[in-house]
C-alpha positions in Angstrom: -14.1 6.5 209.6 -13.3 9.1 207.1 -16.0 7.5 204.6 -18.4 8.2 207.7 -17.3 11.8 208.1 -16.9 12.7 204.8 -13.4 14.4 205.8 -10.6 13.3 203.9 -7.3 12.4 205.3 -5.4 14.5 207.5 -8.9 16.3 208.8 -10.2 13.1 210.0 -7.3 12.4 211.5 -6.8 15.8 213.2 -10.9 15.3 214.2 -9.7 11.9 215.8 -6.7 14.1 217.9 -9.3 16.3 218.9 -12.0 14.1 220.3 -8.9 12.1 222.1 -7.6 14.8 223.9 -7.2 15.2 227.9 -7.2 18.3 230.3 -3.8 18.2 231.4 -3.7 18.7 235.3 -1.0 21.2 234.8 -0.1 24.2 232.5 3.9 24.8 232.5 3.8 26.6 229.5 3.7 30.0 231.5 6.6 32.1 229.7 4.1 33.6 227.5 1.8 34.6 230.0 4.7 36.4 232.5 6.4 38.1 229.5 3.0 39.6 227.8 1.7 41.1 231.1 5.5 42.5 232.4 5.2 44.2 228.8 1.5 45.5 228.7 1.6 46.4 232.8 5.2 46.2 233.9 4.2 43.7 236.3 4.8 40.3 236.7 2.1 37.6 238.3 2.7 34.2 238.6 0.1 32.5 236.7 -1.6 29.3 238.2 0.0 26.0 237.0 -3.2 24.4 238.2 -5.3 23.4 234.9 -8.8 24.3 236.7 -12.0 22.1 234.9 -12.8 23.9 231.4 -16.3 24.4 232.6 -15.7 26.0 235.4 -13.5 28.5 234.0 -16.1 29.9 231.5 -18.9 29.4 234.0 -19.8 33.0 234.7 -20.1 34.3 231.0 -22.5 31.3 230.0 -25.1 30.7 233.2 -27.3 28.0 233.4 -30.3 27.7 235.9 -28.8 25.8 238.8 -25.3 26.9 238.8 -23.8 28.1 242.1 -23.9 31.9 242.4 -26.0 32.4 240.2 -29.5 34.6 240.0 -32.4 33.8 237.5 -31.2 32.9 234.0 -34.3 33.2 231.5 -35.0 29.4 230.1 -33.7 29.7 226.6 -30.4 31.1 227.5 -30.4 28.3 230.3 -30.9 26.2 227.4 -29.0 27.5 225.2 -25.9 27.6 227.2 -26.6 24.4 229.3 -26.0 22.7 225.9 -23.2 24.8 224.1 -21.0 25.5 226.7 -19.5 22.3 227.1 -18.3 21.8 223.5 -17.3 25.9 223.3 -15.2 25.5 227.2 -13.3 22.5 225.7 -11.7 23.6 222.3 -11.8 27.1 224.1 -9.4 26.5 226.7 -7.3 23.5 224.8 -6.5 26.2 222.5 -5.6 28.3 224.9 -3.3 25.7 226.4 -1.4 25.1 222.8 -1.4 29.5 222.3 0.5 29.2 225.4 2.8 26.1 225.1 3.5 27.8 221.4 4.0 31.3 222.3 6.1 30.4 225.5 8.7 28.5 223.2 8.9 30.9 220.9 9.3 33.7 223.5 12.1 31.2 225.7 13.8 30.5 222.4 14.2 34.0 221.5 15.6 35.1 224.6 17.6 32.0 225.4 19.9 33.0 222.1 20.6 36.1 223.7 21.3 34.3 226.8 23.8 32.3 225.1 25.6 34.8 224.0 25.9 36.3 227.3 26.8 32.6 228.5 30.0 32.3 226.0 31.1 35.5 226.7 30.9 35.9 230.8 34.1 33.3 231.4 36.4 35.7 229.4 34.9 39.0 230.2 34.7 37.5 234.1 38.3 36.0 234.2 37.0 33.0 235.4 38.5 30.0 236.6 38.9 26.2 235.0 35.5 25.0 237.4 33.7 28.5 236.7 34.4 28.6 233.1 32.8 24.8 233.1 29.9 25.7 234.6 29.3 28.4 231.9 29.7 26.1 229.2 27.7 23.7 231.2 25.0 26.3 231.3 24.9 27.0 227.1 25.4 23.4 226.1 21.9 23.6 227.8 21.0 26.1 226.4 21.7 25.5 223.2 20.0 22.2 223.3 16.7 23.4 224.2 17.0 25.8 221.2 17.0 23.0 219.1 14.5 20.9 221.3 11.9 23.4 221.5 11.1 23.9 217.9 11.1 20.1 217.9 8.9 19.5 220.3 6.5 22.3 218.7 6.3 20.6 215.3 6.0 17.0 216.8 3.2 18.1 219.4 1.4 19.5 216.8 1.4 23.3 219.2 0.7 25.9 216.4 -1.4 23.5 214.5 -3.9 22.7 217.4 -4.2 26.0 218.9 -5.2 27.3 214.9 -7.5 25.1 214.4 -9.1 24.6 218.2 -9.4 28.3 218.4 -11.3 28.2 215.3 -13.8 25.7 216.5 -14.2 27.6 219.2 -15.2 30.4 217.5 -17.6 28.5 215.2 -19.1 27.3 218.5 -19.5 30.8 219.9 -21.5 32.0 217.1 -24.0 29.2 217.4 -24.9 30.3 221.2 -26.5 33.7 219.0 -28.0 31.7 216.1 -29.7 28.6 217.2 -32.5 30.5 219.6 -33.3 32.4 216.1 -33.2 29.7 213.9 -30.7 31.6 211.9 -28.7 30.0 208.9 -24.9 29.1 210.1 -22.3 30.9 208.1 -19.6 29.1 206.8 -15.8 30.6 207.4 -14.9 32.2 203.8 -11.3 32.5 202.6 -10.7 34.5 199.4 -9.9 33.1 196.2 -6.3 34.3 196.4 -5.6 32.7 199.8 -7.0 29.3 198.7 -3.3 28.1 199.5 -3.9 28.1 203.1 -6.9 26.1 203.1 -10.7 26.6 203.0 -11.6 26.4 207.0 -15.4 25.5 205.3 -14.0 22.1 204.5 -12.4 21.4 207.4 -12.8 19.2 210.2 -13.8 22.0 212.8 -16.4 23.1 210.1 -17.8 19.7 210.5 -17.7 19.8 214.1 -19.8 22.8 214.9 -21.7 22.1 212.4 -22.4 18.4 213.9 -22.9 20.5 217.3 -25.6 22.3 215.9 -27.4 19.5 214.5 -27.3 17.7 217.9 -28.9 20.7 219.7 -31.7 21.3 217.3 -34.0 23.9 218.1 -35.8 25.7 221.6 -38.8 24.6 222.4 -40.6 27.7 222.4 -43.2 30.0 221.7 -41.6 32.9 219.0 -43.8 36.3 220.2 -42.8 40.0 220.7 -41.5 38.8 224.8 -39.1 36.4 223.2 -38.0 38.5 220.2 -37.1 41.0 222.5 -35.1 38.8 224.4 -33.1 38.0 222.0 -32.5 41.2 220.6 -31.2 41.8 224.7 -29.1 39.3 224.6 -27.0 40.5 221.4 -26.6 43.5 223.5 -25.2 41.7 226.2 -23.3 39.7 223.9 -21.5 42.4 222.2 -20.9 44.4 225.1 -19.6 47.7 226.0 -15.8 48.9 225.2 -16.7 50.7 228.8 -16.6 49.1 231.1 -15.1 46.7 229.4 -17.2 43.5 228.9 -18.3 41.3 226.0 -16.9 40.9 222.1 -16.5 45.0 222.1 -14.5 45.0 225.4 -12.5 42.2 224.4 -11.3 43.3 221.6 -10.7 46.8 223.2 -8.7 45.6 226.1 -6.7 43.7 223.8 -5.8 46.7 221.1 -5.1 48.3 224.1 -2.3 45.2 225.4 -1.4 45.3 221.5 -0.5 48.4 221.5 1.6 48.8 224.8 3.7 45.7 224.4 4.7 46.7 220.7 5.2 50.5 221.8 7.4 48.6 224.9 9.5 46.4 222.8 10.5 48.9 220.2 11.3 51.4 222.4 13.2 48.7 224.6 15.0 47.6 221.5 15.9 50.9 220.7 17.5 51.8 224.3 19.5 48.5 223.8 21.0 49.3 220.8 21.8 52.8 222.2 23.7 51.2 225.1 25.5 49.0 223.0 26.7 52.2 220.7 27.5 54.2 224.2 29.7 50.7 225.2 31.4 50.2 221.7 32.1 54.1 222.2 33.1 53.8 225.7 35.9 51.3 224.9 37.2 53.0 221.9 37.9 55.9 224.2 39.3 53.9 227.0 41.6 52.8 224.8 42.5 55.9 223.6 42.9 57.9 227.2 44.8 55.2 229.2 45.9 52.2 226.7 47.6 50.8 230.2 44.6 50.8 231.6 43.2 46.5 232.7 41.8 44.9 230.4 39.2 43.5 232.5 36.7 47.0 232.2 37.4 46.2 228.2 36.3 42.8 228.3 32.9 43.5 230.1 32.4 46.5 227.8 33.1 43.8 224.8 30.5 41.1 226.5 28.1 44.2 226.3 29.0 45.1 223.2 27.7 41.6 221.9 25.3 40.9 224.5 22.9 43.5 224.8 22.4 44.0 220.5 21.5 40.2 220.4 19.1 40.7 223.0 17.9 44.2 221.8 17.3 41.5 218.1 15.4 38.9 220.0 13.1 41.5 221.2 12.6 43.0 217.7 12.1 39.6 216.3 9.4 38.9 219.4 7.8 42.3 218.2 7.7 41.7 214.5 6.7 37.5 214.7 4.1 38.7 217.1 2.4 40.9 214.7 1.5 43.7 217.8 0.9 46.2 215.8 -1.3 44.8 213.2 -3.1 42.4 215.4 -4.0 46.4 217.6 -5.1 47.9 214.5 -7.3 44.7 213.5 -8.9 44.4 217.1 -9.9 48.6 216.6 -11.5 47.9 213.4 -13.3 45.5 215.2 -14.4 47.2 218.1 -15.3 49.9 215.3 -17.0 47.6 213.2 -19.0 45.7 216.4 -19.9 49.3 217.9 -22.1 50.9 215.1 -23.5 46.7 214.2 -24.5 47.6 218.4 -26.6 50.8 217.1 -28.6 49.3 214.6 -29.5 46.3 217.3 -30.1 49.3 219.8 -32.2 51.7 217.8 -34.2 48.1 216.7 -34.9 47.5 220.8 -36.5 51.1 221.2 -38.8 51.1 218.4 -42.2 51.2 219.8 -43.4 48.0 217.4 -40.9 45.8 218.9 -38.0 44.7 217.4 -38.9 42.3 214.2 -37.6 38.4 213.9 -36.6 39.0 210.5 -34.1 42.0 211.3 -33.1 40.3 214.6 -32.1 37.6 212.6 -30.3 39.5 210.0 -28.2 41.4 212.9 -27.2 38.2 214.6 -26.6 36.3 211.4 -24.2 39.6 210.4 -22.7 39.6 213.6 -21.8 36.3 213.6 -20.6 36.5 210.3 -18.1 39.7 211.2 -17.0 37.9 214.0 -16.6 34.2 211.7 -14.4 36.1 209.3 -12.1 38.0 211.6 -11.2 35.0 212.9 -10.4 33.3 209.7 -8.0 36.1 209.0 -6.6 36.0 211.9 -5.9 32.4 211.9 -4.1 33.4 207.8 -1.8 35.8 209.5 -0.8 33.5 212.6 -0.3 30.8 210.0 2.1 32.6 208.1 4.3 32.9 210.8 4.8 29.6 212.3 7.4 31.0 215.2 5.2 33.6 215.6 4.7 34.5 219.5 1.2 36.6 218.6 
């Protein structure tokens, strides 16, 4: 088999895992999901648990003649998409499922230590009773085991891996929806000489893949004039999108700085009121002490619990904060959204030209864009890699 592919080891391997894997019928990973939008919004919806067909999900962004709801699709994106969209939906949306599985344990495990904290402290601060103060220790034995099971399950499952690596396919996948209907070269993912460490994505297994996509798709059958040329140079523009209304690669990546932005602004600011409150309870009991020294101690002890409960929770949303990489990952999606906006000009002032836009500097656009788009990705998946707890 690896002979065959010409992958060694582990990527073959890891190809193999790939090609084996199921759409689960339910998504209980949904921690991540609940925490990032109470952060961005302040609001909390539960997300479906239902695993809907991958398909389906991605339908409306890659129409194909025939599909419900839909109006007339011109026959080379039908074409196009008809034949990308299944591979692109499935290592998609499985690496969506792993980015949440991942994220959700790291998010759980940070605030279940703060939770535990809380836990051992409540029976004394509460006076509890023998059955009560049971229950509590009940309640962090548990919790203390699923801060060791967790990271277990992560590295066992493979979480961080797979969602690195499928979300890199996927992305190798996307850019092949802009290239084949030009017959543009595909570029490979480049990593720098000094990050060679972390692996050269070009001689990897999801490399291979897309690259054995393309090669099964070949080419459109037809005719390369001014009508289809124009087409094309169309459907860049709808492929990159407007930051307003938000829609396409520009809009995504300027809702998300946006989201970046706000949660990191959120948890900082959070973490800074907690610690506050922890000073004004540390304070509070010092001059309790001092006033009425008779006084119970049962307003001390819940001052204490407070005093050790709400810094340790005020930590696990700092270390939430700086694992998830908020602030970088908002300033990288607004270089992008700079960088995709004026690559948008040139493809615009190209469409209005009286001549027509040219195949040659259609190609070139497309072949840059997906080449921008290629590289972002690899960096992203170097940061993310670096921080294997990492919740962003």
């Amino acid at each position: 088999m690896q002979a065959e592919l010409g992958l060694q080891g582990g990527q073959a391997a890891s190809l193999e895992a790939y090609l084996a894997e199921t759409r689960p019928a339910r998504n209980w990973a949904m921690v991540w999901k609940l925490f990032r939008d109470f952060m961005d919004s302040g609001r909390i919806a539960a997300p479906a648990l239902r695993v809907r067909d991958f398909e389906e999900q991605i339908r409306p962004g890659w129409p194909v003649a025939g599909d419900p709801d839909v109006g007339a699709v011109p026959p080379v994106s039908s074409w196009i998409n008809a034949r990308i969209r299944p591979h692109y939906a499935w290592s998609d949306k499985l690496a969506d499922l792993y980015a949440d599985a991942h994220r959700s344990g790291f998010v759980a495990s940070s605030l279940m230590a703060a939770g535990a904290v809380f836990t051992a402290l409540l029976p004394v601060a509460g006076h509890f009773g023998r059955r009560a103060s049971i229950a509590t220790a009940v309640v962090e034995a548990l919790i203390l085991g699923l801060l060791v099971g967790l990271p277990m399950r992560s590295r066992a499952r493979r979480w961080h891996e797979k969602w690195l690596e499928y979300r890199v396919l996927a992305e190798l996948t996307r850019e092949l929806r802009i290239l084949i209907p030009l017959g543009g070269a595909r570029p490979l993912p480049r990593t720098a000489a000094h990050l060679a460490s972390y692996g050269d994505p070009a001689r990897s297994w999801m490399n291979w893949q897309a690259r054995a996509i393309a090669r099964d798709i070949g080419a459109p059958n037809a005719r390369v004039d001014r009508a289809y040329v124009t087409a094309r140079c169309a459907e860049l523009l709808d492929f990159l999108g407007t930051a307003s209304p938000q829609r396409g690669q520009i809009g995504f990546h300027h809702m998300n700085a946006h989201r970046m932005e706000r949660i990191h602004q959120r948890l900082h600011r959070m973490s800074l009121i907690l610690f506050a409150v922890t000073i004004l309870a540390v304070g509070s009991n010092w001059i309790l002490r001092f006033i009425d020294p008779d006084r119970p101690e049962r307003v001390s002890d819940w001052l204490i619990l407070f005093s050790a409960f709400l810094p340790s929770l005020g930590a696990a949303l700092a270390s939430i904060n700086n694992q998830g990489e908020f602030a970088r990952l908002q300033r990288r999606a607004n270089a992008m959204v700079q960088s995709l906006t004026a690559l948008r000009g040139q493809i615009v002032d190209l469409a209005v030209r009286p001549e027509g836009p040219s195949l040659a500097r259609v190609s070139e656009l497309s072949a840059q864009l997906a080449e921008m788009m290629i590289d972002e990705n690899t960096e992203w998946r170097i940061v993310v890699l670096d921080l294997p707890h990492a919740a962003g």
